[in-house]
C-alpha positions as CSV (number, residue, x, y, z in Angstrom):
1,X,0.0,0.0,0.0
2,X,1.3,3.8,-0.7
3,X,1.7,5.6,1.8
4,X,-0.2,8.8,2.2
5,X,2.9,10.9,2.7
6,X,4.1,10.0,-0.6
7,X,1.2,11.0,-2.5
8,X,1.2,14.3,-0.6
9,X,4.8,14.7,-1.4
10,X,4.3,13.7,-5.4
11,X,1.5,16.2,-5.6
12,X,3.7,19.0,-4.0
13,X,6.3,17.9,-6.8
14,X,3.9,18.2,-9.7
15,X,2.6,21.6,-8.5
16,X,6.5,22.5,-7.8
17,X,7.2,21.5,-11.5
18,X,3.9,23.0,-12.8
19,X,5.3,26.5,-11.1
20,X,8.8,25.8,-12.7
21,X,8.7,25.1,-16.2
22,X,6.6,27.3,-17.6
23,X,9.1,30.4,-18.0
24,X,11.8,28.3,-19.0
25,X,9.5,26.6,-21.8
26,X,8.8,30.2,-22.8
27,X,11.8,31.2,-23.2
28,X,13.1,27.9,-25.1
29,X,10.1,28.8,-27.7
30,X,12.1,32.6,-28.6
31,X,15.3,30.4,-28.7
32,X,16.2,29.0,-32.4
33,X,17.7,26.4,-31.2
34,X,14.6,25.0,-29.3
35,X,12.0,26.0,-31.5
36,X,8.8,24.2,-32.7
37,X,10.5,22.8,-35.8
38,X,13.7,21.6,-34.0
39,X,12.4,19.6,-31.1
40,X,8.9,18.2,-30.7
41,X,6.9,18.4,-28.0
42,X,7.8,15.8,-24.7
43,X,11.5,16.5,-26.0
44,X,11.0,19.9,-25.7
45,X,9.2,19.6,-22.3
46,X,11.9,17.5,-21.0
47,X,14.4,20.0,-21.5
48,X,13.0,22.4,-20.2
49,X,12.0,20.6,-16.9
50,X,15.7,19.7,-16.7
51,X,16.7,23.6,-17.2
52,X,14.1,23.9,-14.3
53,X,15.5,21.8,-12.0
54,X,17.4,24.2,-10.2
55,X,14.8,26.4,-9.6
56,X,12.7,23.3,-8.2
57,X,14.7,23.1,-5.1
58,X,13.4,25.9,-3.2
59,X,9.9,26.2,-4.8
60,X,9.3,22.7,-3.3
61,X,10.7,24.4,-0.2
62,X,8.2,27.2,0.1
63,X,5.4,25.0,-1.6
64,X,5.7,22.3,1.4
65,X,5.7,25.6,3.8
66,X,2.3,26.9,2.7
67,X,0.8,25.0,-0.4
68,X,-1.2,27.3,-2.3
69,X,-4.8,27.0,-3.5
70,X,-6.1,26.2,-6.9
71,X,-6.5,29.8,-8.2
72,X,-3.0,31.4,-6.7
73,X,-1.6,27.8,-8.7
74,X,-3.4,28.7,-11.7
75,X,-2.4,32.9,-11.2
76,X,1.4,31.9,-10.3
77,X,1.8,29.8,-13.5
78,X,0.2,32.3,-15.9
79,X,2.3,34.8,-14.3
80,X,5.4,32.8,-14.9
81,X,4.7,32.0,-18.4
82,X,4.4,35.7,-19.1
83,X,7.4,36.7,-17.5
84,X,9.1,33.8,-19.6
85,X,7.8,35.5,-22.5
């Protein structure tokens, strides 16, 4: 059986990762290098999660502190994105 903790902590990474990744895929999209017609989609997603993965670190830090709702998620990750952009 799973253990409850580990789900907790599996969600807190996904939202972690949701927060992370959006302004580095943003940025990769300017880039010519990573562009549409160079690397396809989940190749393009996986790099930019691994570019994110500093960054992780202490958003999974403050996101384990004080986990925010579904709308500041949802704000945060727009917001992201834009500044990415």
């Amino acid at each position: 059986m799973i253990s409850p903790s580990l789900i907790v902590d599996a969600k807190l990474v996904l939202l972690t990762m949701g927060l992370v990744t959006p302004r580095v895929l943003a940025c990769l999209l300017i880039l010519p290098g990573f562009g549409t017609r160079t690397l396809t989609g989940l190749a393009r997603n996986a790099v930019a999660m691994a570019i994110a993965l500093p960054a992780a670190l202490p958003t999974f830090y403050a996101v384990q502190q004080a986990p925010p709702d579904f709308f500041l998620a949802t704000i945060l990750i727009i917001k992201e994105a834009a500044i990415g952009g």
